[in-house]
Every structure is written in structure tokens, then in C-alpha cells.
C-alpha positions in Angstrom: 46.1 20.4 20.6 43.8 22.8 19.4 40.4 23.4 19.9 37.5 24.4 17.3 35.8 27.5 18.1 34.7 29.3 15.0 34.0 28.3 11.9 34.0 30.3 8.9 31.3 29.6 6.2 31.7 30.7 2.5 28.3 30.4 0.4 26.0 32.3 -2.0 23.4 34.9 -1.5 21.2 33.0 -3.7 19.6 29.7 -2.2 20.7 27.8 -5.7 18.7 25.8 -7.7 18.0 22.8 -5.1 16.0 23.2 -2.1 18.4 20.7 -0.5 21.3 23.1 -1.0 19.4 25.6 1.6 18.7 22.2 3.8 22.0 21.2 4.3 22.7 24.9 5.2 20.0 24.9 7.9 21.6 21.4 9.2 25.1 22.4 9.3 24.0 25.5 11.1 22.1 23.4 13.6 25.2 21.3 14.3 27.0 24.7 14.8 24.9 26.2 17.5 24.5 23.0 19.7 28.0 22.2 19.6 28.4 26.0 20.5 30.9 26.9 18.3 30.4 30.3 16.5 29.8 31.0 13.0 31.6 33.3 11.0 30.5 34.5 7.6 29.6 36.9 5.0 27.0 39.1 6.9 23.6 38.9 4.6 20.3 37.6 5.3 19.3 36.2 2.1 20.2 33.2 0.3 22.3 30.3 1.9 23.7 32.9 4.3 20.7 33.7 5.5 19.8 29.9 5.9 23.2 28.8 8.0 22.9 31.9 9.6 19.3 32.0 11.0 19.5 28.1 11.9 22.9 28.9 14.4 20.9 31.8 15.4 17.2 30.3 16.2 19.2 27.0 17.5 21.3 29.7 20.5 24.4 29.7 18.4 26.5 33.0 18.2 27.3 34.4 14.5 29.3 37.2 13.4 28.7 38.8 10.0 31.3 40.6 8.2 30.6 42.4 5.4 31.6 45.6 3.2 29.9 48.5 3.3 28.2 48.4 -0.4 26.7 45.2 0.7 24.6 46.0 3.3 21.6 47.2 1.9 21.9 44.6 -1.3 21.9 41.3 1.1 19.4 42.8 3.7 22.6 42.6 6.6 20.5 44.5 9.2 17.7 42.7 8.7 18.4 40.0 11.2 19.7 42.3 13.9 22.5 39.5 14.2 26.7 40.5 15.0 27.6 42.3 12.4 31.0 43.9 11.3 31.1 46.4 8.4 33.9 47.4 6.6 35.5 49.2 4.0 35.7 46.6 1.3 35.9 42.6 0.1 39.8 42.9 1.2 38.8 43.9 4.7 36.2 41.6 5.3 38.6 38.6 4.0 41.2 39.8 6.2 39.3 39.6 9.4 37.2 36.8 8.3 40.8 34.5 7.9 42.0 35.7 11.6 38.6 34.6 13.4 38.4 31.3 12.0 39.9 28.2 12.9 38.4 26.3 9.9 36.4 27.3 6.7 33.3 25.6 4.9 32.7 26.0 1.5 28.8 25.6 0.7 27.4 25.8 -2.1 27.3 29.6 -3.7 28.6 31.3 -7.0 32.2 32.9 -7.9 32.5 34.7 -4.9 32.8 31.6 -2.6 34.6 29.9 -5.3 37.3 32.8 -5.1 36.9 32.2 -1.6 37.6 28.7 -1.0 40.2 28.9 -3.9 42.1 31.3 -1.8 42.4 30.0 1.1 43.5 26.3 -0.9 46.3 27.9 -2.3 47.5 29.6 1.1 47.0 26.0 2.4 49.3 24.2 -0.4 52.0 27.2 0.2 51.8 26.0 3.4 51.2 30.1 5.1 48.5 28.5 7.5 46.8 24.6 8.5 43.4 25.8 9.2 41.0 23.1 7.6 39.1 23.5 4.8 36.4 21.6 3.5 33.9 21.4 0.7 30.4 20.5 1.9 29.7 18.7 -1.2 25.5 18.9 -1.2 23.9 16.4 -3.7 27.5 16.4 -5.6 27.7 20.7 -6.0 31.5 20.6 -5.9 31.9 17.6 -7.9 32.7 19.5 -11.1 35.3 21.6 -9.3 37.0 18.4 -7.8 37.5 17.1 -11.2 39.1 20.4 -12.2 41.2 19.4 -9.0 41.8 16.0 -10.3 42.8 17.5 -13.7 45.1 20.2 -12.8 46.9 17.1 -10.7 46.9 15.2 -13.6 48.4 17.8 -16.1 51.2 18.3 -13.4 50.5 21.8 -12.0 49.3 20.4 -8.5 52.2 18.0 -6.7 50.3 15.3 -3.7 47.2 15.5 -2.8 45.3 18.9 -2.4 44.8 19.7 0.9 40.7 20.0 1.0 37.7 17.6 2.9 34.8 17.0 1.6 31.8 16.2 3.4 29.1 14.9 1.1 26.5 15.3 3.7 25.9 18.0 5.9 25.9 15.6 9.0 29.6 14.6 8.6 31.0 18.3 8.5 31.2 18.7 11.6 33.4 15.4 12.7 35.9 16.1 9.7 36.5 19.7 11.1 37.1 18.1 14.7 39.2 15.3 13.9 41.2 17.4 11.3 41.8 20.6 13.8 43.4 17.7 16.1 46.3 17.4 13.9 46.8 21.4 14.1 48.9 22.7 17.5 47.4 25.3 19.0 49.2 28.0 17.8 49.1 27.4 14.4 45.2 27.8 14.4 45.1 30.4 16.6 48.5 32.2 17.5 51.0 34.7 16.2 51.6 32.2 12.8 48.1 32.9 11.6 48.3 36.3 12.3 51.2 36.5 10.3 49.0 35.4 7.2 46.4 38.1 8.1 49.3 40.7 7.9 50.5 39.8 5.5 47.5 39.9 3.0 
């Protein structure tokens, strides 16, 4: 069975409209650090990275940051004097970001975590790895994008069920991650079959 040890967080640089998008951030990155299992993510200190970031941080929790060079100044990376990985470019940092994880959170953020989390649903439905993924669904944020979901199903371009959770509060993350990594054997979360994705990118 295998065993959740990093979880890789996509959300926006911004902090978003509602100050409970930045809350649930902070509570998710709570849960993180006490249950001692280590963040990865985009690398900046601003916006809701900054918020799940300095919470596993300030709560004990080990974070890694991985981001591309021309980023680094934009989203204050250094600021925090956390882990951080800098690298050529978005197709890098993806790369490495996909073979450190053994689950990934979409928060709330703009159409680079939508690209994101898209990706890494469509690898899912081709079936190229069973690493978890799940939508923390703050006051409804990805409610307009599960529709979409729902319609694409509907108009017969999606066959069964989309494999995505969704947490509508930030509390139940954490148990969906653990009871769906579970279902996963070891070696598909962390062994040569996820690697093979990575390579293959």
C-alpha cells in the first residue's frame, strides 16, 4: 500500500477575491505540517502560495518550491528563505513537480493552475499515472469548472466518471488524499511507472 508523503499544491499568486480562499490555504497548510507530510509547489511568496506555504512552514512542515527562473523576482521566491528549486522554464518545473508528488491539490488560482490541474486530469483518464487529484472546492471556486465537467460528459467527449475529488472544505482534504492513495500500490505512486510519465513529458 502506499504511503502519502508529498503533496503537490497548484494555486494562484493572487490571494483571489475572498479572504476565505487564502483561509482555507492557511488550513490545509496547517493540516500538512502536523501530519508531516511535505508540500510541494510553485515556489512564490505571494498570493495563495505564499498562504499554504508560510502556514506548513510556521506550523514545522517541510516545503519545496519549484519554480522557473523568470519567476523569481516577480513572485518574491527568495523572500521566504524556504527550499527552493529554480529552473529553466514552466516545462521543467512541471516535470519535477509531477515526480515528487504522490497526490496534487488544486486551490483556487487563475489559468495557470487550471492548465495545471487539467493536465494532470487528462494523464489520469489516459490512465499514464493514479496519483490523486483533488479540487479543494473553497466556498464553491471550482463549481463552474465541474459543470464544464458535467457538460463535456454529457455531450459525450468524457466516457465514466472523471477521475477528480473534491473537498468542499479545507478540513476534508486531507482524509480524501489518505483514503484515495490506499487504493494506489506502492509503485505506482512512487516507482519506475511514474517515472515513466516524468520521461516521458
Amino acid at each position: 500500500m502506499a504511503e502519502l508523503k508529498n503533496v503537490c499544491v497548484y494555486c494562484g499568486s493572487g490571494k483571489g477575491a475572498d479572504p476565505a480562499y487564502v483561509e482555507g490555504a492557511r488550513i490545509f497548510g496547517e493540516a500538512l505540517a502536523h501530519e508531516k507530510i511535505r508540500l510541494v509547489y510553485g515556489g512564490g511568496g505571494i498570493g495563495m502560495m505564499g498562504a499554504v506555504a508560510d502556514a506548513v512552514q510556521n506550523n514545522g512542515g517541510s516545503v519545496l518550491g519549484v519554480i522557473p527562473e523568470f519567476l523569481v523576482a516577480r513572485e518574491h521566491a527568495e523572500d521566504s528563505k524556504r527550499e527552493l528549486l529554480v529552473v529553466r522554464d514552466m516545462h521543467e518545473r512541471k516535470r519535477i513537480m509531477f515526480d515528487k508528488a504522490d497526490a496534487f491539490v488544486a486551490l483556487p488560482g487563475g489559468v495557470g493552475t487550471l492548465e495545471e490541474l487539467v493536465e494532470q486530469l487528462a494523464w489520469l483518464q489516459l490512465d499514464r499515472h493514479r496519483k490523486p487529484l483533488l479540487l479543494a472546492n473553497i466556498k464553491g471556486f471550482w463549481n463552474p469548472l465541474i459543470a464544464l465537467f458535467q457538460h463535456l460528459s454529457d455531450e459525450g467527449f468524457v466516457y465514466g466518471n472523471l477521475p477528480v475529488l473534491i473537498a468542499d472544505e479545507a478540513k476534508d482534504i486531507m482524509p480524501k488524499l489518505r483514503a484515495a492513495v490506499k487504493a494506489v500500490p506502492k509503485e505506482e505512486l512512487h516507482g519506475a511507472a511514474a517515472q515513466a510519465v516524468v520521461e516521458g513529458i
